[in-house]
N, C-alpha and C positions, 0 to 999 in steps of 0.2 A: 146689202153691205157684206164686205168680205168677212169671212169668218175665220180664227185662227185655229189650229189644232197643233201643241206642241206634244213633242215626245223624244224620247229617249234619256230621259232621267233616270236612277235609279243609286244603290246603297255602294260604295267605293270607299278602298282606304285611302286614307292620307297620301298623296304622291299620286295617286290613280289618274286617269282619265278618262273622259263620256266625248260624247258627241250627240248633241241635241236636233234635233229638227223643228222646224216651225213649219206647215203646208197650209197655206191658202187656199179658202175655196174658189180663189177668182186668179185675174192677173195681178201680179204686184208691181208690172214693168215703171205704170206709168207713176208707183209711188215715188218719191225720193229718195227716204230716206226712212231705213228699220232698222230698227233695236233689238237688244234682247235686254232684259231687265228681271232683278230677282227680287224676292220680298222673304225675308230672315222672319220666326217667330217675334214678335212684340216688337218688330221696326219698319219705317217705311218705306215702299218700294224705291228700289234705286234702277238708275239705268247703268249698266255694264257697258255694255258693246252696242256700236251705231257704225253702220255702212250704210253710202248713198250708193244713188242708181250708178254711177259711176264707177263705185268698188273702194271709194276713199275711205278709210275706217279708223274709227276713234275708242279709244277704251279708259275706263274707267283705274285711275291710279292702282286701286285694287286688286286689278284683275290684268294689267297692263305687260306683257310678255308670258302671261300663262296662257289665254283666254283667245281664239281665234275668231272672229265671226265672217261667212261669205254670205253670198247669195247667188241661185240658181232661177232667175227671172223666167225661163224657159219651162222650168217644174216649178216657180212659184212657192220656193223654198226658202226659206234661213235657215242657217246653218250656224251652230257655236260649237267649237271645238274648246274642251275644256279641259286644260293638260296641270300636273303639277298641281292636283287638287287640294284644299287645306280645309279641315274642321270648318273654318270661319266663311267657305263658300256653299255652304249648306245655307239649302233655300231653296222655295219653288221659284224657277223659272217660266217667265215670261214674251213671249213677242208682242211688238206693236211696230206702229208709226211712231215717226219723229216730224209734227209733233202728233202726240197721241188723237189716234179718228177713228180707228176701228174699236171694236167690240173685242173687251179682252176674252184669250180664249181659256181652257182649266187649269194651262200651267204643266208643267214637269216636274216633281220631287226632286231634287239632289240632295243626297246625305253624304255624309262625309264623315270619316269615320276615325280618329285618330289613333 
């Protein structure tokens, strides 16, 4: 089974930006459909951003014109670009499927710093 490794998290103020990666250890061509999803201290994980194999992408009210996600099928990447960051998007982030099949992988920190 595919394994995830995400990265590119880390401490940012208010207004900042990251850029996340998720890398697969296998192909992700023939998935459909990946996520990026975050989980806040003492609430339950939500899903942000979903792009299909396509490139069609959907966001999360939340995160809906700050928040960018692609995919790189070729390097077997996702990708979240995360602009216009606010305290309230502090959270580790996540990749998966849509609907969720793989093994979640450790996640990426984001803090946010006001």
């Amino acid at each position: 089974q595919l394994q995830l490794v995400e990265s590119g998290g880390g401490l940012v103020q208010a207004g900042g930006s990251l850029r996340l990666s998720c890398a697969a250890s296998g192909s992700i061509f023939s998935i459909n459909a990946m996520a990026w999803y975050r989980q806040a201290p003492g609430k339950q994980r939500e899903r942000v951003a979903i792009i299909t194999r396509g490139g069609t992408t959907n966001y999360a009210d939340s995160v809906n014109g700050r928040f960018t996600i692609s995919r790189d099928n070729a390097k077997n990447t996702v990708y979240l670009q995360l602009n216009s960051l606010k305290p309230e998007d502090t959270a580790v982030y996540y990749c998966n499927s849509v609907p969720i099949n793989l093994l979640w992988g450790q996640g990426t920190q984001v803090t946010v710093s006001s």
